[in-house]
C-alpha positions in Angstrom: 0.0 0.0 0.0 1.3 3.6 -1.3 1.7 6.3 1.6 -1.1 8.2 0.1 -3.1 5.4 0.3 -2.3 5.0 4.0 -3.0 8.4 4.7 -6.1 8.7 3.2 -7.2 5.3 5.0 -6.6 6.9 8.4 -8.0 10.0 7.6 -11.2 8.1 6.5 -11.3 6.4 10.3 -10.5 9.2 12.2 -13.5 11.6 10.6 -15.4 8.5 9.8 -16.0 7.8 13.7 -15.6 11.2 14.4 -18.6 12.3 11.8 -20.3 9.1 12.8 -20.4 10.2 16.7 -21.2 14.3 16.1 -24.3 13.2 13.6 -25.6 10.9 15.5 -28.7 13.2 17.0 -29.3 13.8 13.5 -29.5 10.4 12.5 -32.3 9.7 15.2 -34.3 12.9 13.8 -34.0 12.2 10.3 -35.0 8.5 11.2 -38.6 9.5 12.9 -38.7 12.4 9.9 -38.9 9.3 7.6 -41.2 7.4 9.5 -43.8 10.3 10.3 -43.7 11.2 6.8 -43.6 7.5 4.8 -43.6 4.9 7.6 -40.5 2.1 7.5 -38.1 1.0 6.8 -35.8 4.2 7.6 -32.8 2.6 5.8 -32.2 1.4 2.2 -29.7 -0.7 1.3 -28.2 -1.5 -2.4 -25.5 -3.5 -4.3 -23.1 -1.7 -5.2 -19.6 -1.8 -6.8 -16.3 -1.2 -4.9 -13.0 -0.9 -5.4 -11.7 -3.7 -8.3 -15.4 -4.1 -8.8 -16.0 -6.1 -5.6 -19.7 -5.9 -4.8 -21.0 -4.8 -1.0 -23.7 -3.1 0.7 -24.1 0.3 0.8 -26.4 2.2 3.2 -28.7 5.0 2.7 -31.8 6.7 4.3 -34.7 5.7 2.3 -36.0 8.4 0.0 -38.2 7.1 -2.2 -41.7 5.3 -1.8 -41.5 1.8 -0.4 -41.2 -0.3 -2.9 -40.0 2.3 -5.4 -38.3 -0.4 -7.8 -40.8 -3.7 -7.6 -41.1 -5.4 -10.8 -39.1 -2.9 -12.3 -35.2 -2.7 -13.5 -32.8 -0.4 -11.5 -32.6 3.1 -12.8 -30.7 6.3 -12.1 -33.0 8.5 -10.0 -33.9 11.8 -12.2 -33.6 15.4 -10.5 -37.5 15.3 -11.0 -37.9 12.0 -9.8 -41.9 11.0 -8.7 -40.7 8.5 -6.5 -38.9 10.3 -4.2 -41.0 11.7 -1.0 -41.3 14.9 0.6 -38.9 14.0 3.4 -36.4 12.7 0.6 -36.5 15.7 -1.7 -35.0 17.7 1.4 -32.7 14.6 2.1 -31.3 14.3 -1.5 -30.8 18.3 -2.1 -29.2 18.3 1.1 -27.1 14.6 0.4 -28.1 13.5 4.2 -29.9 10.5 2.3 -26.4 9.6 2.8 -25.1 9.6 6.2 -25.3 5.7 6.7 -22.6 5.5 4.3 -20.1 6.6 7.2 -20.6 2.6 8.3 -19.3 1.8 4.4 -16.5 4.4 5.1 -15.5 3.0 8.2 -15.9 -0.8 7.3 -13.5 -0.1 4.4 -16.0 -0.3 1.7 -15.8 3.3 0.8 -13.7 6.6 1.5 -14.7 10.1 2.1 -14.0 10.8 -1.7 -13.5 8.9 -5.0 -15.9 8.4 -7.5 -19.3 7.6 -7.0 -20.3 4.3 -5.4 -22.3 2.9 -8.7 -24.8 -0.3 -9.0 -23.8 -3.2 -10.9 -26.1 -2.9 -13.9 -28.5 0.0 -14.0 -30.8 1.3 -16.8 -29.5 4.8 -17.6 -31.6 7.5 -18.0 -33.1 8.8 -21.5 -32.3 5.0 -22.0 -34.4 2.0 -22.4 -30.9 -0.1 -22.3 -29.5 -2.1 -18.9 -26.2 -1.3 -18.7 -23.5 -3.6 -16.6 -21.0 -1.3 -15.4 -18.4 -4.4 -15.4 -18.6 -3.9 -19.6 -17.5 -0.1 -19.5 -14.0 -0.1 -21.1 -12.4 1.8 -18.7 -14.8 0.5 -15.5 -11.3 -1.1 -14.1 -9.0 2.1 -14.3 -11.8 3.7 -12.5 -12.2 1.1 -9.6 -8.1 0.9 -8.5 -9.3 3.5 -5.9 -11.9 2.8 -3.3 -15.9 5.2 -4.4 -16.4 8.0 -2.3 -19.0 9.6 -0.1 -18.5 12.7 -2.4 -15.8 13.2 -5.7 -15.1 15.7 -8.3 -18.1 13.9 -10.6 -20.6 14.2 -8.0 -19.7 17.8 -7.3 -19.6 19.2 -10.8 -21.9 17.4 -12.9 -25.3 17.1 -12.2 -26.8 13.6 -10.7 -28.4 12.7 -13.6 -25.6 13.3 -16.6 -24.7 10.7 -18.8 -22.3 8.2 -17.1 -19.8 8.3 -19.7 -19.5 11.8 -19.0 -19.2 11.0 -14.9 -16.8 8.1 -16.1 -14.1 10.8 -17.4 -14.2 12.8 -14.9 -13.9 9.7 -12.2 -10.8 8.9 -14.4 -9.1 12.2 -14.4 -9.4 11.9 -10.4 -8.2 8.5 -10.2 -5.2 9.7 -12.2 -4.9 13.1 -10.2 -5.7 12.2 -6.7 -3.9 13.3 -4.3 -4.3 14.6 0.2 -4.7 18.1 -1.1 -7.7 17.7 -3.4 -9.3 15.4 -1.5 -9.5 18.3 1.1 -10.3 20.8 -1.6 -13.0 18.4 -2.9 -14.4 18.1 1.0 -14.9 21.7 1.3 -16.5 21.8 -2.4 -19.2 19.2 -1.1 -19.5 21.2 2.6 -20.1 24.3 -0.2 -23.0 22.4 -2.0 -24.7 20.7 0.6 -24.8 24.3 2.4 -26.8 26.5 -0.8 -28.6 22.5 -1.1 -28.0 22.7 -4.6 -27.2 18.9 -4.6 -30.0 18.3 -7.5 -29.6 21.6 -9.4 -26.3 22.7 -9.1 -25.0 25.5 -11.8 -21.6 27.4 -11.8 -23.0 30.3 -10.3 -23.4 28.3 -7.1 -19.6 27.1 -7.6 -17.9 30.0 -8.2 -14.6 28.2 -6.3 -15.3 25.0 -7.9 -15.3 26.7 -11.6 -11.4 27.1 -11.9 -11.3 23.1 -11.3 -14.0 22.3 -13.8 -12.3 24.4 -16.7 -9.0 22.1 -15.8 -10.4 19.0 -16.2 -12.3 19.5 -19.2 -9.0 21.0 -20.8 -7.2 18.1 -19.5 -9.9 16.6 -20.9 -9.6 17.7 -24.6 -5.6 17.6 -24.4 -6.4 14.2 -23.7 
Protein backbone atom coordinates (compact mmCIF):
# COMPACT_ATOMS: atom_id res chain seq x y z
CA UNK A 1 0.00 0.00 0.00
CA UNK A 2 1.35 3.56 -1.34
CA UNK A 3 1.73 6.30 1.64
CA UNK A 4 -1.06 8.15 0.07
CA UNK A 5 -3.15 5.44 0.33
CA UNK A 6 -2.31 5.02 3.96
CA UNK A 7 -3.02 8.45 4.66
CA UNK A 8 -6.08 8.65 3.16
CA UNK A 9 -7.17 5.26 4.97
CA UNK A 10 -6.55 6.93 8.35
CA UNK A 11 -7.98 9.95 7.63
CA UNK A 12 -11.21 8.06 6.55
CA UNK A 13 -11.30 6.36 10.32
CA UNK A 14 -10.50 9.16 12.20
CA UNK A 15 -13.48 11.65 10.60
CA UNK A 16 -15.45 8.53 9.82
CA UNK A 17 -16.01 7.83 13.68
CA UNK A 18 -15.63 11.19 14.44
CA UNK A 19 -18.58 12.25 11.84
CA UNK A 20 -20.28 9.10 12.83
CA UNK A 21 -20.45 10.25 16.71
CA UNK A 22 -21.19 14.35 16.06
CA UNK A 23 -24.29 13.24 13.65
CA UNK A 24 -25.60 10.87 15.52
CA UNK A 25 -28.69 13.18 16.98
CA UNK A 26 -29.33 13.79 13.50
CA UNK A 27 -29.50 10.40 12.48
CA UNK A 28 -32.33 9.72 15.21
CA UNK A 29 -34.29 12.92 13.84
CA UNK A 30 -33.97 12.17 10.27
CA UNK A 31 -35.01 8.50 11.18
CA UNK A 32 -38.65 9.49 12.94
CA UNK A 33 -38.68 12.43 9.89
CA UNK A 34 -38.89 9.32 7.59
CA UNK A 35 -41.21 7.40 9.46
CA UNK A 36 -43.83 10.32 10.30
CA UNK A 37 -43.69 11.22 6.82
CA UNK A 38 -43.63 7.49 4.84
CA UNK A 39 -43.60 4.86 7.58
CA UNK A 40 -40.47 2.14 7.53
CA UNK A 41 -38.10 0.98 6.78
CA UNK A 42 -35.81 4.18 7.64
CA UNK A 43 -32.81 2.63 5.78
CA UNK A 44 -32.20 1.40 2.17
CA UNK A 45 -29.71 -0.67 1.30
CA UNK A 46 -28.20 -1.48 -2.36
CA UNK A 47 -25.50 -3.48 -4.35
CA UNK A 48 -23.05 -1.67 -5.21
CA UNK A 49 -19.58 -1.82 -6.83
CA UNK A 50 -16.30 -1.18 -4.86
CA UNK A 51 -12.96 -0.87 -5.37
CA UNK A 52 -11.72 -3.68 -8.31
CA UNK A 53 -15.36 -4.07 -8.80
CA UNK A 54 -15.98 -6.06 -5.60
CA UNK A 55 -19.73 -5.85 -4.83
CA UNK A 56 -21.00 -4.81 -0.99
CA UNK A 57 -23.75 -3.15 0.70
CA UNK A 58 -24.12 0.29 0.79
CA UNK A 59 -26.42 2.23 3.22
CA UNK A 60 -28.66 5.03 2.74
CA UNK A 61 -31.78 6.73 4.34
CA UNK A 62 -34.74 5.71 2.28
CA UNK A 63 -36.04 8.41 0.02
CA UNK A 64 -38.15 7.06 -2.20
CA UNK A 65 -41.65 5.32 -1.79
CA UNK A 66 -41.48 1.78 -0.38
CA UNK A 67 -41.17 -0.28 -2.86
CA UNK A 68 -40.04 2.27 -5.37
CA UNK A 69 -38.34 -0.42 -7.76
CA UNK A 70 -40.80 -3.72 -7.64
CA UNK A 71 -41.09 -5.36 -10.76
CA UNK A 72 -39.13 -2.92 -12.29
CA UNK A 73 -35.24 -2.74 -13.46
CA UNK A 74 -32.77 -0.39 -11.53
CA UNK A 75 -32.63 3.14 -12.82
CA UNK A 76 -30.68 6.27 -12.06
CA UNK A 77 -32.98 8.47 -9.98
CA UNK A 78 -33.89 11.84 -12.21
CA UNK A 79 -33.58 15.43 -10.49
CA UNK A 80 -37.53 15.30 -10.97
CA UNK A 81 -37.94 11.98 -9.76
CA UNK A 82 -41.95 10.97 -8.73
CA UNK A 83 -40.71 8.49 -6.53
CA UNK A 84 -38.87 10.27 -4.22
CA UNK A 85 -41.02 11.75 -0.95
CA UNK A 86 -41.32 14.92 0.62
CA UNK A 87 -38.88 14.01 3.37
CA UNK A 88 -36.39 12.67 0.58
CA UNK A 89 -36.54 15.72 -1.70
CA UNK A 90 -34.96 17.72 1.38
CA UNK A 91 -32.67 14.64 2.07
CA UNK A 92 -31.30 14.35 -1.45
CA UNK A 93 -30.76 18.30 -2.10
CA UNK A 94 -29.16 18.34 1.05
CA UNK A 95 -27.09 14.63 0.37
CA UNK A 96 -28.14 13.49 4.17
CA UNK A 97 -29.91 10.51 2.27
CA UNK A 98 -26.38 9.62 2.77
CA UNK A 99 -25.13 9.56 6.16
CA UNK A 100 -25.34 5.67 6.75
CA UNK A 101 -22.56 5.51 4.28
CA UNK A 102 -20.06 6.59 7.19
CA UNK A 103 -20.57 2.61 8.32
CA UNK A 104 -19.30 1.82 4.45
CA UNK A 105 -16.48 4.35 5.10
CA UNK A 106 -15.47 2.96 8.22
CA UNK A 107 -15.90 -0.85 7.28
CA UNK A 108 -13.49 -0.07 4.37
CA UNK A 109 -15.95 -0.29 1.65
CA UNK A 110 -15.78 3.31 0.75
CA UNK A 111 -13.70 6.59 1.46
CA UNK A 112 -14.67 10.11 2.05
CA UNK A 113 -13.96 10.85 -1.71
CA UNK A 114 -13.51 8.88 -4.98
CA UNK A 115 -15.86 8.39 -7.48
CA UNK A 116 -19.28 7.56 -6.97
CA UNK A 117 -20.30 4.27 -5.43
CA UNK A 118 -22.28 2.85 -8.67
CA UNK A 119 -24.78 -0.32 -9.01
CA UNK A 120 -23.81 -3.19 -10.87
CA UNK A 121 -26.15 -2.93 -13.94
CA UNK A 122 -28.49 -0.01 -13.96
CA UNK A 123 -30.81 1.30 -16.76
CA UNK A 124 -29.54 4.81 -17.58
CA UNK A 125 -31.58 7.53 -18.02
CA UNK A 126 -33.08 8.77 -21.54
CA UNK A 127 -32.25 4.98 -21.98
CA UNK A 128 -34.43 2.03 -22.39
CA UNK A 129 -30.93 -0.06 -22.34
CA UNK A 130 -29.54 -2.06 -18.88
CA UNK A 131 -26.16 -1.34 -18.68
CA UNK A 132 -23.49 -3.56 -16.57
CA UNK A 133 -21.02 -1.35 -15.44
CA UNK A 134 -18.36 -4.44 -15.41
CA UNK A 135 -18.56 -3.88 -19.59
CA UNK A 136 -17.48 -0.07 -19.52
CA UNK A 137 -13.97 -0.10 -21.10
CA UNK A 138 -12.40 1.83 -18.69
CA UNK A 139 -14.78 0.50 -15.52
CA UNK A 140 -11.31 -1.13 -14.10
CA UNK A 141 -8.96 2.11 -14.29
CA UNK A 142 -11.78 3.69 -12.50
CA UNK A 143 -12.20 1.08 -9.55
CA UNK A 144 -8.14 0.93 -8.51
CA UNK A 145 -9.27 3.50 -5.95
CA UNK A 146 -11.95 2.81 -3.27
CA UNK A 147 -15.94 5.15 -4.44
CA UNK A 148 -16.44 7.99 -2.31
CA UNK A 149 -18.95 9.55 -0.12
CA UNK A 150 -18.51 12.69 -2.38
CA UNK A 151 -15.85 13.15 -5.67
CA UNK A 152 -15.08 15.67 -8.33
CA UNK A 153 -18.14 13.94 -10.60
CA UNK A 154 -20.63 14.22 -8.03
CA UNK A 155 -19.67 17.81 -7.34
CA UNK A 156 -19.61 19.21 -10.75
CA UNK A 157 -21.86 17.43 -12.88
CA UNK A 158 -25.29 17.06 -12.19
CA UNK A 159 -26.80 13.62 -10.71
CA UNK A 160 -28.35 12.66 -13.64
CA UNK A 161 -25.57 13.27 -16.64
CA UNK A 162 -24.68 10.73 -18.76
CA UNK A 163 -22.27 8.19 -17.06
CA UNK A 164 -19.77 8.29 -19.71
CA UNK A 165 -19.49 11.79 -18.97
CA UNK A 166 -19.22 10.96 -14.89
CA UNK A 167 -16.78 8.14 -16.13
CA UNK A 168 -14.07 10.82 -17.35
CA UNK A 169 -14.16 12.82 -14.93
CA UNK A 170 -13.89 9.68 -12.24
CA UNK A 171 -10.84 8.93 -14.35
CA UNK A 172 -9.07 12.17 -14.44
CA UNK A 173 -9.44 11.92 -10.40
CA UNK A 174 -8.22 8.54 -10.19
CA UNK A 175 -5.15 9.71 -12.18
CA UNK A 176 -4.93 13.06 -10.18
CA UNK A 177 -5.75 12.22 -6.71
CA UNK A 178 -3.93 13.32 -4.29
CA UNK A 179 -4.28 14.58 0.21
CA UNK A 180 -4.74 18.05 -1.08
CA UNK A 181 -7.72 17.70 -3.44
CA UNK A 182 -9.26 15.40 -1.53
CA UNK A 183 -9.54 18.34 1.09
CA UNK A 184 -10.34 20.80 -1.59
CA UNK A 185 -12.98 18.41 -2.86
CA UNK A 186 -14.41 18.08 1.02
CA UNK A 187 -14.89 21.68 1.33
CA UNK A 188 -16.47 21.79 -2.44
CA UNK A 189 -19.19 19.23 -1.14
CA UNK A 190 -19.50 21.19 2.57
CA UNK A 191 -20.10 24.30 -0.19
CA UNK A 192 -22.99 22.41 -2.02
CA UNK A 193 -24.74 20.74 0.58
CA UNK A 194 -24.76 24.25 2.44
CA UNK A 195 -26.77 26.45 -0.79
CA UNK A 196 -28.62 22.55 -1.12
CA UNK A 197 -27.96 22.66 -4.62
CA UNK A 198 -27.16 18.93 -4.57
CA UNK A 199 -29.98 18.26 -7.46
CA UNK A 200 -29.63 21.57 -9.37
CA UNK A 201 -26.29 22.75 -9.14
CA UNK A 202 -24.96 25.50 -11.79
CA UNK A 203 -21.57 27.37 -11.81
CA UNK A 204 -22.99 30.26 -10.29
CA UNK A 205 -23.41 28.30 -7.07
CA UNK A 206 -19.63 27.05 -7.63
CA UNK A 207 -17.91 30.01 -8.25
CA UNK A 208 -14.65 28.23 -6.30
CA UNK A 209 -15.28 25.04 -7.92
CA UNK A 210 -15.26 26.72 -11.60
CA UNK A 211 -11.37 27.09 -11.93
CA UNK A 212 -11.33 23.05 -11.29
CA UNK A 213 -14.00 22.25 -13.81
CA UNK A 214 -12.27 24.36 -16.74
CA UNK A 215 -8.97 22.10 -15.85
CA UNK A 216 -10.41 18.98 -16.22
CA UNK A 217 -12.31 19.54 -19.18
CA UNK A 218 -9.04 20.96 -20.79
CA UNK A 219 -7.18 18.11 -19.52
CA UNK A 220 -9.88 16.55 -20.86
CA UNK A 221 -9.60 17.70 -24.60
CA UNK A 222 -5.60 17.61 -24.36
CA UNK A 223 -6.39 14.18 -23.67
Amino acid sequence: MQAKEIIKRIFDLTFGLLGLTLTLPLFLLISLLIILQDGYPVFYSQNRTGKLGKIFKSFKFRSMVQGAEVNLVPIQAEETDKRITRSGNWLRKSAMDELPQLLNILKGDMSFVGPRTLRPEEKEVGSNRVVSVFDYPDFQERSKVRPGLTGIAQILLPRDAPREAKFKYDLWYVKHQSFSLDIYLIFLSFLVTFMRKWETRADKFMVLGCWLRKRVEKDLVNG
